[in-house]
C-alpha positions as CSV (number, residue, x, y, z in Angstrom):
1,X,-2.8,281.2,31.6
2,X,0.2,280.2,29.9
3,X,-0.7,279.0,26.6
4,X,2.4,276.4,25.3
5,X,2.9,275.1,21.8
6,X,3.8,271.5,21.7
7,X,6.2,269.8,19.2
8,X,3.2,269.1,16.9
9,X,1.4,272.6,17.3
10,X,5.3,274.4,16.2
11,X,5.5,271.2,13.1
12,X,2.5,272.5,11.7
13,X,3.2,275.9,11.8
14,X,6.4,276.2,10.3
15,X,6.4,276.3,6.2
16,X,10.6,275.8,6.6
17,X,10.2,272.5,8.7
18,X,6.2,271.2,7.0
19,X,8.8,272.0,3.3
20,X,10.9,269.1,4.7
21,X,8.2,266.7,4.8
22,X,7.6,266.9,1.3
23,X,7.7,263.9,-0.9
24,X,8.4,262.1,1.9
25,X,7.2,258.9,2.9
26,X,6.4,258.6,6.3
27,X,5.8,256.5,9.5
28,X,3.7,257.5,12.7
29,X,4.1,256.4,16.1
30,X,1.0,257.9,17.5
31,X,-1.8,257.4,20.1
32,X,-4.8,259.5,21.1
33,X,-2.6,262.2,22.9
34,X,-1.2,263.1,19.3
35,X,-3.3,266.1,19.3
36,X,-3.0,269.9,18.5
37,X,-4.0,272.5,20.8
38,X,-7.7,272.6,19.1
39,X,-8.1,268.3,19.6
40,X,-7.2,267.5,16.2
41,X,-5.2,264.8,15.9
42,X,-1.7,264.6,14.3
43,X,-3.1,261.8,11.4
44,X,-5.3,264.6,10.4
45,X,-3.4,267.5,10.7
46,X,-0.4,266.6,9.1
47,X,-2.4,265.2,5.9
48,X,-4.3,268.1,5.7
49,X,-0.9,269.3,5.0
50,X,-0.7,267.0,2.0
51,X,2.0,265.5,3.9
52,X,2.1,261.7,3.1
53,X,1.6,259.2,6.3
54,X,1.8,255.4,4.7
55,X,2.2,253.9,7.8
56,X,0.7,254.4,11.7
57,X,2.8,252.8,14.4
58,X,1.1,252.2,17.8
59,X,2.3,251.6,21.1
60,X,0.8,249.8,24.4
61,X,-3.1,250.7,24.2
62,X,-3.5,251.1,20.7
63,X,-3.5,254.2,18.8
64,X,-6.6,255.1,19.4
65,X,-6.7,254.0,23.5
66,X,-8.8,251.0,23.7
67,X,-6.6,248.4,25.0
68,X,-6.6,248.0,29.2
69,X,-2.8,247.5,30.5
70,X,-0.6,244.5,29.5
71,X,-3.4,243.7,27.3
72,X,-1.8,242.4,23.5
73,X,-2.9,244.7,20.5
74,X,-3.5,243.6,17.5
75,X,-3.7,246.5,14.8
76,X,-3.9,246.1,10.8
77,X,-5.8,249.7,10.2
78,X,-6.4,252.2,12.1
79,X,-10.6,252.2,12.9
80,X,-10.6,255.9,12.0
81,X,-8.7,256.7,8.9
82,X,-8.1,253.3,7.8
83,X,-3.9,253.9,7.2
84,X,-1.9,250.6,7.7
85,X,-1.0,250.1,11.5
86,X,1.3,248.1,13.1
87,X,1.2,247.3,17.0
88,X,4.2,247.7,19.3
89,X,2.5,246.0,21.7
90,X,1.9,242.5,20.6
91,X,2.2,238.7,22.4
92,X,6.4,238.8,22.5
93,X,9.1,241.1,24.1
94,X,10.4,241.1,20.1
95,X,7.0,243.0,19.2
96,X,7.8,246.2,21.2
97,X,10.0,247.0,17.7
98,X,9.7,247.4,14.8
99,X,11.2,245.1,12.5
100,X,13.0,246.1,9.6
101,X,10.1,244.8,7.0
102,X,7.9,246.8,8.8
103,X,9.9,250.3,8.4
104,X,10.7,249.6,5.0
105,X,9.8,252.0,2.3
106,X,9.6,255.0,5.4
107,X,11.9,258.0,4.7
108,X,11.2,259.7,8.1
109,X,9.2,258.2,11.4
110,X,7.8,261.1,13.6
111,X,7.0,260.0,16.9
112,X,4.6,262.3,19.2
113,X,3.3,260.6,22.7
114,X,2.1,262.4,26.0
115,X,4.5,260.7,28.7
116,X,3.6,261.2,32.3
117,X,6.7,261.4,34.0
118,X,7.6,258.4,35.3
119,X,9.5,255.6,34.9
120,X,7.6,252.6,34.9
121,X,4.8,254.5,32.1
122,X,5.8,252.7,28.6
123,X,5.5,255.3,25.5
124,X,9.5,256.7,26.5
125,X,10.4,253.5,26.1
126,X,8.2,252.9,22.2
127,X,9.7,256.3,21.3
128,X,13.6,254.9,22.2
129,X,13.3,251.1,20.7
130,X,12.0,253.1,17.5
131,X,14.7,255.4,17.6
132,X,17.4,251.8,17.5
133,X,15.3,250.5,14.4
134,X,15.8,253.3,12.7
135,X,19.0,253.7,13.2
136,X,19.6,250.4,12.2
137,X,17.9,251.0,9.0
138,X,19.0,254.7,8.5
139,X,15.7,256.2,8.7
140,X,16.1,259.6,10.5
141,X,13.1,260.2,13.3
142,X,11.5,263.3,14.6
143,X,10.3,263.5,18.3
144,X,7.6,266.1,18.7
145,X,8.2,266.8,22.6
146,X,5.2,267.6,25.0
147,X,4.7,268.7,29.1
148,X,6.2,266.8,31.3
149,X,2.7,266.9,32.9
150,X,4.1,267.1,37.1
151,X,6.7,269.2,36.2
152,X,10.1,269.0,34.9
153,X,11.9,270.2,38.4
154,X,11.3,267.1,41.1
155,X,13.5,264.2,40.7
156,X,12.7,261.3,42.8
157,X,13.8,257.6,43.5
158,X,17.0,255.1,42.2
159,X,17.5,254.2,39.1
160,X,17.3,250.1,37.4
161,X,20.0,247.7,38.3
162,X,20.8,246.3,35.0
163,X,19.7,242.7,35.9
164,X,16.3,244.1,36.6
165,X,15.2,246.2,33.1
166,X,12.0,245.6,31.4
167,X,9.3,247.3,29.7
168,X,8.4,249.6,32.7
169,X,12.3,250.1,33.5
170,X,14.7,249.6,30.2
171,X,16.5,252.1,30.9
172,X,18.9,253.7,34.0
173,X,16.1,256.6,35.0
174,X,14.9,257.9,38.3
175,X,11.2,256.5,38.9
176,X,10.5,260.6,38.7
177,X,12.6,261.5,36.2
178,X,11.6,265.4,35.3
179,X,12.0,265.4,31.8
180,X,9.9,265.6,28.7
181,X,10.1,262.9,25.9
182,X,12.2,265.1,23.3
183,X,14.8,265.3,26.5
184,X,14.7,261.8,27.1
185,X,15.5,261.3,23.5
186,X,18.8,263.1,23.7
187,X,19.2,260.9,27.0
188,X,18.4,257.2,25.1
189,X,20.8,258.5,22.1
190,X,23.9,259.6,24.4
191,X,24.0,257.2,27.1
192,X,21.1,254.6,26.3
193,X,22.8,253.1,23.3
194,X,19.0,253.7,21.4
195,X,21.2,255.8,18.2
196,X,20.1,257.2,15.1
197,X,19.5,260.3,13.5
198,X,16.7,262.1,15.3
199,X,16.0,265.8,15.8
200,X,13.4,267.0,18.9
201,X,11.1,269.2,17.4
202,X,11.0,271.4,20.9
203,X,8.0,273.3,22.3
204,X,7.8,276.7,23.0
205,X,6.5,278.3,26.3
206,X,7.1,275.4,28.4
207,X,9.2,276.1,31.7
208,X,10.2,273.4,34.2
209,X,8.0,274.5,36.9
210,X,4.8,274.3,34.7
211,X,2.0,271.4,35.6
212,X,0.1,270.4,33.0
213,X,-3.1,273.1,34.2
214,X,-0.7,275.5,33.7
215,X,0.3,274.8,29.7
216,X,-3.3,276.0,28.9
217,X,-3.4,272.0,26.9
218,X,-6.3,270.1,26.7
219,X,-5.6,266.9,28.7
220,X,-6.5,263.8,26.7
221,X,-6.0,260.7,28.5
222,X,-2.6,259.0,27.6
223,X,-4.1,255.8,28.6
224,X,-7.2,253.9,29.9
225,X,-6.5,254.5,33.3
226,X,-5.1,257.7,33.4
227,X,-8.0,260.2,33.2
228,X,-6.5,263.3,35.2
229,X,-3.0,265.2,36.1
230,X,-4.2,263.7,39.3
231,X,-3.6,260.4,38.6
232,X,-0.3,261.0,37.1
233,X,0.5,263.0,39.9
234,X,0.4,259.7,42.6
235,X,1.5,257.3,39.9
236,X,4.9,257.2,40.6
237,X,4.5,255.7,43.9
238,X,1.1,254.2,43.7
239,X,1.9,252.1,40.2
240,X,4.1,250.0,42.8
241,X,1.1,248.1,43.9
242,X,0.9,246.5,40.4
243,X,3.6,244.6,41.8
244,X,1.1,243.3,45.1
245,X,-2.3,241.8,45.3
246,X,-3.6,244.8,46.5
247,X,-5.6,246.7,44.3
248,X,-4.4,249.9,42.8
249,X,-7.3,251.1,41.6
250,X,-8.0,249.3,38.2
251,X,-11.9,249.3,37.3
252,X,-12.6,252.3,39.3
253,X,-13.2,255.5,38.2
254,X,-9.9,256.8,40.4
255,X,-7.2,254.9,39.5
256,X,-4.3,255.0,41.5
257,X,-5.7,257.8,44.0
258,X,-7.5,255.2,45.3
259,X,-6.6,251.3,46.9
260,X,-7.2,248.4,49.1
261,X,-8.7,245.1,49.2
262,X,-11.2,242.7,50.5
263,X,-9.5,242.1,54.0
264,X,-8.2,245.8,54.7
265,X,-9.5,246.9,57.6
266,X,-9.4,251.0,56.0
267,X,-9.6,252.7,59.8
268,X,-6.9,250.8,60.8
269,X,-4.4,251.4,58.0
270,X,-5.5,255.3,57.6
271,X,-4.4,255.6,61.9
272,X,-0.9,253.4,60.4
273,X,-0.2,255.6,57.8
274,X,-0.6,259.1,60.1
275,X,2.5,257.5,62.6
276,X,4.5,258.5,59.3
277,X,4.0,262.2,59.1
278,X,3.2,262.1,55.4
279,X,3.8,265.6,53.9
280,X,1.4,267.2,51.2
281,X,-1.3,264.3,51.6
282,X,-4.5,263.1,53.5
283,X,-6.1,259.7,53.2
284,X,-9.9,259.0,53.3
285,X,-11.5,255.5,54.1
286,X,-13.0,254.4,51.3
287,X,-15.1,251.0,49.8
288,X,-15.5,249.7,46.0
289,X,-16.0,247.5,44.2
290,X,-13.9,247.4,41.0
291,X,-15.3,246.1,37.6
292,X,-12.2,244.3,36.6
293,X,-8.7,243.3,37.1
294,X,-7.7,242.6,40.8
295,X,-10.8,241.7,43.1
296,X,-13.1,242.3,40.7
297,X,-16.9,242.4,41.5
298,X,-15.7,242.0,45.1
299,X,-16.3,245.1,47.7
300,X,-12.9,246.0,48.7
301,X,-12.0,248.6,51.5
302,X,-9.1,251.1,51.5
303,X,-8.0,254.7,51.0
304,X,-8.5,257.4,49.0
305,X,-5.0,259.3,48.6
306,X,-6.0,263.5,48.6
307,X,-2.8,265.6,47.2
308,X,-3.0,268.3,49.3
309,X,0.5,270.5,48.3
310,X,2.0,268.9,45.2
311,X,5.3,270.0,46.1
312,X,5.4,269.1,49.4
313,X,3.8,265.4,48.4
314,X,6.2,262.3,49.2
315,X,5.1,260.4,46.4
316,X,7.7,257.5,47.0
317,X,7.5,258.0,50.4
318,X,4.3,257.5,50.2
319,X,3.7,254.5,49.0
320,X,6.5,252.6,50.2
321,X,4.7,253.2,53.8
322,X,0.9,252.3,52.2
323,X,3.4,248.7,51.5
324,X,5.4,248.8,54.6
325,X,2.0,248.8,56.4
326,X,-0.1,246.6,54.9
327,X,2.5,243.9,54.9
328,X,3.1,244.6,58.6
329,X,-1.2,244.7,59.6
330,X,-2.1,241.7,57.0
331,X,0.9,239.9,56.9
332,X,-1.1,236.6,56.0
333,X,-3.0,238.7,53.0
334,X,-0.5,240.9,52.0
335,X,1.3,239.4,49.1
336,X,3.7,240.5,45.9
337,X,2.2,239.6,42.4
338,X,3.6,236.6,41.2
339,X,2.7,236.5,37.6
340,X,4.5,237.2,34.7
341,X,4.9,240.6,34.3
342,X,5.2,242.8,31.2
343,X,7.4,239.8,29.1
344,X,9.1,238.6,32.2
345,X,8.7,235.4,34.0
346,X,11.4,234.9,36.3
347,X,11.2,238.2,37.9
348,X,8.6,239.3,40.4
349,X,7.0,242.2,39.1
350,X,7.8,244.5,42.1
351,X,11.6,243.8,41.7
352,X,11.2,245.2,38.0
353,X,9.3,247.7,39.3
354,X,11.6,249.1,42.0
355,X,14.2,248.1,40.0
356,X,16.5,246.7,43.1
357,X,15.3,244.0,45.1
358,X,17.1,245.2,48.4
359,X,14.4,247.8,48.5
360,X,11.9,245.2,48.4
361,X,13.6,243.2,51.0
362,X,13.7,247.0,53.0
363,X,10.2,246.6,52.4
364,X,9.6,242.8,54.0
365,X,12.1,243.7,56.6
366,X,9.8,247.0,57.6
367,X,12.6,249.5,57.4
368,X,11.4,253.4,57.8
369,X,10.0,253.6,54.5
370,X,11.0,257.0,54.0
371,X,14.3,256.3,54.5
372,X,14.0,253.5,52.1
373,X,12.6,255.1,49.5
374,X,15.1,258.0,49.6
375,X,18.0,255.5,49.6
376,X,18.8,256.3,45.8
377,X,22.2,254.9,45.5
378,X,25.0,255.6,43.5
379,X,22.7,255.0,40.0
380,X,21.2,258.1,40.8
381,X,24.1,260.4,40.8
382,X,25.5,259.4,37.8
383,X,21.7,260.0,36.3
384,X,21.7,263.5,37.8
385,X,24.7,264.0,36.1
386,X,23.3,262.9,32.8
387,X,20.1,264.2,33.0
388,X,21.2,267.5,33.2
389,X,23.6,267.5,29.9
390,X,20.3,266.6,28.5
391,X,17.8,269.3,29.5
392,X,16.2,271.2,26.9
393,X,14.3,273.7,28.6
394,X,15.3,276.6,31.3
């Protein structure tokens, strides 16, 4: 097996770049995937370096992972090593950066954060909006990159409108976007307007067509519902039934691979979705009962989603038909979320999601969903275009 060294893992062995640290006050924006290839986390590693961390920066979830999703963090010390920490995920919009008191005295932020490769998933977005402050306050900021953990080949979906950004869209990015944080950096400074000093501390060994199994890694969950490549692997098209009632998953033990609700009739919708040829996947009829979130405590029914060629696997495609057909079965059940989601009110949360509300419409309309959810627009291209002056690795 392959073994890769990520950002941190190169950091730490390099006497030229650990000399640069030195006397140096500095900033962490960290979480519980900050680990080297042994599981020790970046905290420890880098003062056992006599390397001097004064502050610890955390993004949604906390640093250390406790918090569920959307769920407001409040974070003075770190539990662990008791360094000062300051949330980037409070009760506001304005709390997802840091202000300048809070990055004062810092002569270097390093930021190191699993992504999963998609666009909707938060931590890009923590690493860019740190990356502005900084700028703003000319402190220069170091992103060790990591595996982009399905692969950094497979582009899929549009790209925001710019009326629709938000915390799982700010910026112009393909719902699949195929690159690793460190890339998306160079992407945020050179057409995201998120500009300061920064250097990508780059990993060696990685190569685009990797998955994370094949980076010989230890996977630590990036977040509470994230426990496997497996579930990143679907979450680009399942995290669009955060924007429904149905459930996707949330207070189950297989987020995202799995979905429904308490008036799915799961025979019925698995015979639906097979009139739609799905490549690379199989569904299984499944019941449970989630512990929280959407129906909790209620016996739901629904499908499990089995990957069965990753490459092949539709993952937009996918899910737009699991929507497409439960609106057109359950039309008097089926509904979008209406709630505020992630800071915004006057939005609904599948429109921020998609990013366009003509595919949602697409959606309502039952349009073939494949179709729809290739229909990538003119956003796309130009993203193409961009994303590949920022690529990194061959």
């Amino acid at each position: 097996m392959a073994r890769v060294l990520t950002g941190l893992d190169r950091l730490l062995s390099d006497s030229n770049l650990l000399k640069e640290l030195e006397g140096k006050s500095l900033g962490l924006l960290v979480n519980p995937t900050s680990v080297t290839h042994d599981l020790t986390h970046a905290i420890d590693a880098l003062l056992a370096k006599n390397v001097r961390i004064v502050r610890l920066f955390g993004p949604e979830h906390g640093i250390r992972g406790e918090a569920q999703d959307m769920e407001s963090v409040v974070e003075d010390y770190d539990p662990i090593t008791g360094i000062p920490t300051i949330s980037l995920y409070g009760h506001t919009l304005e709390s997802l950066q840091p202000s300048s008191a809070q990055l004062q005295g810092l002569d270097l932020v390093i930021a190191d954060i699993q992504d999963i490769g998609s666009r909707y998933y938060t931590y890009v977005y923590s690493i860019g909006l740190m990356m502005e402050a900084c700028g703003r306050a000319e402190i220069p900021v170091w992103v060790l990159d990591r595996p982009n953990p399905i692969g950094g080949l497979a582009v899929e979906g549009n790209t925001v409108l710019s009326g629709y950004r938000s915390f799982v869209g700010m910026q112009p990015i393909a719902v699949r976007h195929g690159m690793t944080a460190g890339e998306l950096a160079h992407f945020f400074s050179k057409y995201g307007g998120w500009t300061c000093e920064f250097r990508v501390i780059e990993m060696s060994g990685w190569t685009r067509e990797m998955w994370f199994e094949d980076t010989g890694l230890p996977w630590v969950m990036p977040s509470p519902n994230m426990p496997t490549n497996d579930t990143a692997t679907v979450y680009p098209g399942q995290c669009l039934l955060e924007g429904t009632n149905v459930s996707e998953g949330r207070g189950t033990t297989r987020p995202f691979e799995i979905f429904g609700a308490p008036w799915i009739d799961a025979r019925e919708l698995k015979q639906a979705l097979r009139q739609h040829s799905l490549p690379g996947v199989a569904f299984r009829e499944i019941s449970f009962r989630p512990k929280f979130q959407k129906h909790a405590d209620v016996t739901c029914a629904g499908l499990q989603i089995h990957v069965t060629d990753r490459v092949a696997y539709d993952n937009l495609g996918t899910s737009f038909a699991i929507m497409v057909e439960l609106r057109r079965l359950y039309p008097d059940d089926f509904m979008w979320r209406e709630e505020a989601y992630e800071f915004v009110k006057d939005r609904l949360a599948i429109d921020l999601l998609l990013g366009d509300p003509i595919l949602r419409k697409g959606i309502e309309d039952g349009q073939d969903p494949v179709e729809l959810a290739h229909a990538t627009g003119a956003g796309r291209t130009e993203f193409d275009a961009q994303r590949a002056e920022c690529l990194i690795y061959s």
